[in-house]
C-alpha positions in Angstrom: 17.8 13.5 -4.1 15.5 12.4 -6.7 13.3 8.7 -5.6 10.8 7.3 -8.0 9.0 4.5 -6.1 6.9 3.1 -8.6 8.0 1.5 -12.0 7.1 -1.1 -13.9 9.6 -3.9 -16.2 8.5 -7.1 -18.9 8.3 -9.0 -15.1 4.4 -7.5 -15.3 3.4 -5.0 -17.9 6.2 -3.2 -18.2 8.5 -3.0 -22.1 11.6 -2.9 -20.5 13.3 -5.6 -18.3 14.6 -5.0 -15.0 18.1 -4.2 -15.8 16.7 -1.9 -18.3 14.4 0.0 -16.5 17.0 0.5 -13.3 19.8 1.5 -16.4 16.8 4.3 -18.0 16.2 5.1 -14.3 19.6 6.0 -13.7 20.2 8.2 -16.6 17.2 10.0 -15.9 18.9 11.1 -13.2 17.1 9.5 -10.5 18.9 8.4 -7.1 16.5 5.7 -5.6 14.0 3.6 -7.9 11.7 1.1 -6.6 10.9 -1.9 -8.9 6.8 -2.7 -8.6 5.9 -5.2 -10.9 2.2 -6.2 -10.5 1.7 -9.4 -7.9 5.6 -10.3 -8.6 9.3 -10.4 -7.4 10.5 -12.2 -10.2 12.7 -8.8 -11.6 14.0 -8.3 -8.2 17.5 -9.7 -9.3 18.4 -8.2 -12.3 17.5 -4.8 -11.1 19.7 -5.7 -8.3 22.6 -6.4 -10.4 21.8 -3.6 -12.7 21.3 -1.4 -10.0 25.2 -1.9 -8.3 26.0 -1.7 -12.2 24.8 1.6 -12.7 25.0 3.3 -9.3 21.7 3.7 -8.0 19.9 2.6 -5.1 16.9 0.1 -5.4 13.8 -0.2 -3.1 12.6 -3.4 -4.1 9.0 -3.9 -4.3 5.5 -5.2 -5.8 1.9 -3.6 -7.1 -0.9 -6.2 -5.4 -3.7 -6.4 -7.5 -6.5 -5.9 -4.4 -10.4 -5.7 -4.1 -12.5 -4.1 -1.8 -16.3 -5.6 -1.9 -15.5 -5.4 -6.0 -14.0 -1.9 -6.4 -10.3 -2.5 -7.8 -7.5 -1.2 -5.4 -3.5 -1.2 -6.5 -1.2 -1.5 -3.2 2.1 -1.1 -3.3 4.5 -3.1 -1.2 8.3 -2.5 -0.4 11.0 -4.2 1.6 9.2 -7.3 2.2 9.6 -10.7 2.5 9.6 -12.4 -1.0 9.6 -16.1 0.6 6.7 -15.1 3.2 4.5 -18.2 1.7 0.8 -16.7 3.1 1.7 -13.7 0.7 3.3 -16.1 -1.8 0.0 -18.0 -1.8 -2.3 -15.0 -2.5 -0.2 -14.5 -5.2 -0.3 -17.5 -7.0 -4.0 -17.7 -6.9 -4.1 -14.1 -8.2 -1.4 -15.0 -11.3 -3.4 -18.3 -12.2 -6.6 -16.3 -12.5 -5.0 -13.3 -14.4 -4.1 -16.3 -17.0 -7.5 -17.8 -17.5 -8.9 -14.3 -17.2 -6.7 -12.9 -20.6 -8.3 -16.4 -22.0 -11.7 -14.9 -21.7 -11.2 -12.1 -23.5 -9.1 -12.6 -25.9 -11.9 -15.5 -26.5 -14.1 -12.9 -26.4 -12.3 -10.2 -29.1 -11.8 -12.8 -31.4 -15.4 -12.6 -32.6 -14.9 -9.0 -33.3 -11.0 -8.5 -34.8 -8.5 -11.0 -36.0 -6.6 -11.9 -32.5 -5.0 -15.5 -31.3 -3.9 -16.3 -27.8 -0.7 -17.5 -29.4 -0.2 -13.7 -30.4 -0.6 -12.7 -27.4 1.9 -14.7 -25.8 4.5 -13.6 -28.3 3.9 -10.7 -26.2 4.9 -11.8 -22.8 8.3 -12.3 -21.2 9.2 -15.9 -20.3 7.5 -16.1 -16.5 5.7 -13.2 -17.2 1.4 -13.2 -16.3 -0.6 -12.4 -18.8 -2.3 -8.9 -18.6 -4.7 -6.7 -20.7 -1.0 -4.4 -21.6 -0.3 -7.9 -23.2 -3.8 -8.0 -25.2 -3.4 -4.8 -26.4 0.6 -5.0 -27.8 -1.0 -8.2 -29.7 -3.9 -5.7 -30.9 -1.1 -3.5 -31.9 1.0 -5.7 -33.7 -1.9 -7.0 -35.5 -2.4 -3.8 -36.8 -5.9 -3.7 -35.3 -4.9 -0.6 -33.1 -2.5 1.9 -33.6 -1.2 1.5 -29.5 -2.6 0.8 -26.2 -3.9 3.8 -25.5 -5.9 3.2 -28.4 -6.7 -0.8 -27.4 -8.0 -0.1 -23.7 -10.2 2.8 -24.7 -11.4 0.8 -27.9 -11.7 -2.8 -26.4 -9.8 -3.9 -23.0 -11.4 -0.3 -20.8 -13.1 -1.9 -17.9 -16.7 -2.7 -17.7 -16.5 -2.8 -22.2 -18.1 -5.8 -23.7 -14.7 -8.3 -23.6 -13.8 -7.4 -20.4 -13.5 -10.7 -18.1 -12.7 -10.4 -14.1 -9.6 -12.1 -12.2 -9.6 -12.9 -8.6 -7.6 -10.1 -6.3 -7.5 -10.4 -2.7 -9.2 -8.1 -0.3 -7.0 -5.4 0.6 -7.5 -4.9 4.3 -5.8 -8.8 3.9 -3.5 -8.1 1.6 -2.1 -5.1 4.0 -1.8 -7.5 7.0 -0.2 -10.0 5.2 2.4 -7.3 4.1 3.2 -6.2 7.4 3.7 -9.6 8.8 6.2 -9.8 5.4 8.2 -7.2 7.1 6.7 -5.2 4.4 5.3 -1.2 3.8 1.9 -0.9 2.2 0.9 2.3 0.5 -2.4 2.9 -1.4 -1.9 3.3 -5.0 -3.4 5.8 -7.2 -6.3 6.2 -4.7 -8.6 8.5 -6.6 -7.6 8.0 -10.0 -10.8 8.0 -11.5 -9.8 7.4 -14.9 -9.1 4.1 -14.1 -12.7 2.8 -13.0 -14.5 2.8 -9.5 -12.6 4.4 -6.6 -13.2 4.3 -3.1 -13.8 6.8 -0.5 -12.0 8.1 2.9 -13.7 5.5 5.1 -12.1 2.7 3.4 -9.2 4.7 3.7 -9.5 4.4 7.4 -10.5 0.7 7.8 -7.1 0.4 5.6 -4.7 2.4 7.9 -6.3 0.8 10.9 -5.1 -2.1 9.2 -1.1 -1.5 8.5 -1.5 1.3 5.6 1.3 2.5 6.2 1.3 5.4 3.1 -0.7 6.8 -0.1 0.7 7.8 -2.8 -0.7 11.4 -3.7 1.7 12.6 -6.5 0.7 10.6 -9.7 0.4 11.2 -13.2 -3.2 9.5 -13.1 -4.3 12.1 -10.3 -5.5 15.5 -11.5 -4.9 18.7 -9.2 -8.0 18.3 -7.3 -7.4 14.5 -6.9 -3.7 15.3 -5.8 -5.6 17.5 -3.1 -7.9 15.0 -1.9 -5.5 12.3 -1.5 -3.1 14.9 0.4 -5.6 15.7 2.6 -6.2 11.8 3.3 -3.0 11.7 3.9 -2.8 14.1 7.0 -5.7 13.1 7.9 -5.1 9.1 8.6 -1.5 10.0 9.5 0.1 8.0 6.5 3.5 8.9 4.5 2.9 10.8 1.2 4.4 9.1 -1.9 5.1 10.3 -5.1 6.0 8.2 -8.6 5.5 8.3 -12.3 4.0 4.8 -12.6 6.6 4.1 -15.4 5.9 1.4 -17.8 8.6 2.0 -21.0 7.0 2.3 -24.0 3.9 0.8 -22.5 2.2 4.3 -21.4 3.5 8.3 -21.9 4.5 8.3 -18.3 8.3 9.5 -17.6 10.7 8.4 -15.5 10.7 10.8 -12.3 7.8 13.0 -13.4 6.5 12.2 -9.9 9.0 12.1 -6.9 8.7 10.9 -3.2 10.7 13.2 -0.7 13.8 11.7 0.8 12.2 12.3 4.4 9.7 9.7 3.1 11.9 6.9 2.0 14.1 7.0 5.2 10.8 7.0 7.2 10.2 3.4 4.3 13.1 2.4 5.4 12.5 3.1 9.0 9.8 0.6 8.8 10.7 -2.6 6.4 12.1 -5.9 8.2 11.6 -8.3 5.4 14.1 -7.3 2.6 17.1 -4.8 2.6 17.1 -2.1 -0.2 20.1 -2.5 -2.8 22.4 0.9 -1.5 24.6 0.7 -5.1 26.3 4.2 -4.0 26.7 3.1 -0.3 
């Protein structure tokens, strides 16, 4: 059984929509894809419907943007309560300040390439919150960039001159407020460097002692060593060992499936959600 548990549609950052990326997920040959779009439910759905379309199971879920004392943490949620309003709440704060924070900086690159926010909402899906992936397809359809890879390491990397900060909630928070959503939080991308300040193991632990219920070691942003470390966090906290690609269409090189989470895992997911039932096309 192949289970990729973390993917991304036009709901967030994603190129694909839902339907879409449950259609590419199924002729990749995957059995179980989860749905994470970044602090939303809103493709829940149509991957649903696509889903029972194509015949493949779907564990719905989210990516909560998260902040511990100002480091950035990604936690991923599945099988929880989309209507739970405390978790709803936190949500809507986060969107609201993702908006005014893309404001800032495309304000900010403006002085320095030819970029409008109306651009850059050509680039986002009706519903959609804007995000730096959003910033940089307007840089690339500008012609300022040649792609995004090219936009975040040029202007939108964290910590660069443009780069403005949104409000995420603290993740020992944001885990408890899953769990009481019926949810299961894992810890995304733990020690992915690459992507700006990381924390350490003792965070880890004030994190499982609050509901972390996995961490997902197998990811296309971890190097080997990396991949180690987070295994060994893993066994030693006790949590579930995920692995996904991360998938965002055309939006990064990462592949459908490239990353897989054990089917021992996702019934022990399974074991563990109240809030939403995953979609079981195949029965």
């Amino acid at each position: 059984m192949r289970i990729d548990l973390h993917t991304h549609s036009d709901a967030s950052d994603g190129t694909g929509s839902p339907g879409q990326v449950v259609a590419e997920a199924a002729a990749a040959g995957l059995d179980v894809v989860a749905l994470t779009d970044h602090d939303s439910t809103r493709g829940w759905d149509e991957a649903s419907r696509a889903a029972r379309e194509h015949g493949i199971d779907l564990l719905p879920g989210m990516e909560i943007s998260c902040t511990y004392y100002g480091t950035s943490i990604h936690l991923l949620s599945y099988l929880h309560d989309p209507q739970f309003e405390p978790l709803l709440a936190q949500l809507e704060h986060a969107r609201a300040s993702r908006d005014t924070r893309a404001q800032r900086i495309v304000d900010r690159l403006a002085t320095v390439v030819p970029l409008t926010w109306d651009q850059v909402r050509a680039q986002v899906s009706d519903g959609a919150t804007v995000g730096r992936p959003h910033i940089a397809d307007a840089l690339v359809a500008s012609g300022a960039v040649a792609d995004r890879t090219e936009a975040f390491d040029r202007y939108l990397y964290n910590g660069s001159p443009y780069y403005a900060s949104h409000y995420a909630i603290d993740v020992l928070e944001a885990i408890e407020l899953v769990r009481a959503a019926g949810g299961v939080p894992v810890f995304a991308h733990p020690f992915a460097q690459k992507r700006g300040r990381i924390v350490d193991e003792s965070v880890i632990a004030q994190m499982r002692d609050a509901g972390l219920v996995g961490i997902e070691v197998n990811h296309p942003d971890h190097d080997p060593a990396q991949t180690r470390r987070a295994l060994e966090a893993a066994r030693t906290f006790g949590l579930l060992v995920t692995g996904s690609s991360d998938y965002h269409g055309d939006g990064k090189p990462n592949r459908l499936g490239e990353q897989l989470t054990s089917p021992q895992v996702l019934a022990q997911i399974l074991a563990r959600a109240s809030g939403s039932e995953p979609v079981l096309a195949r029965g």
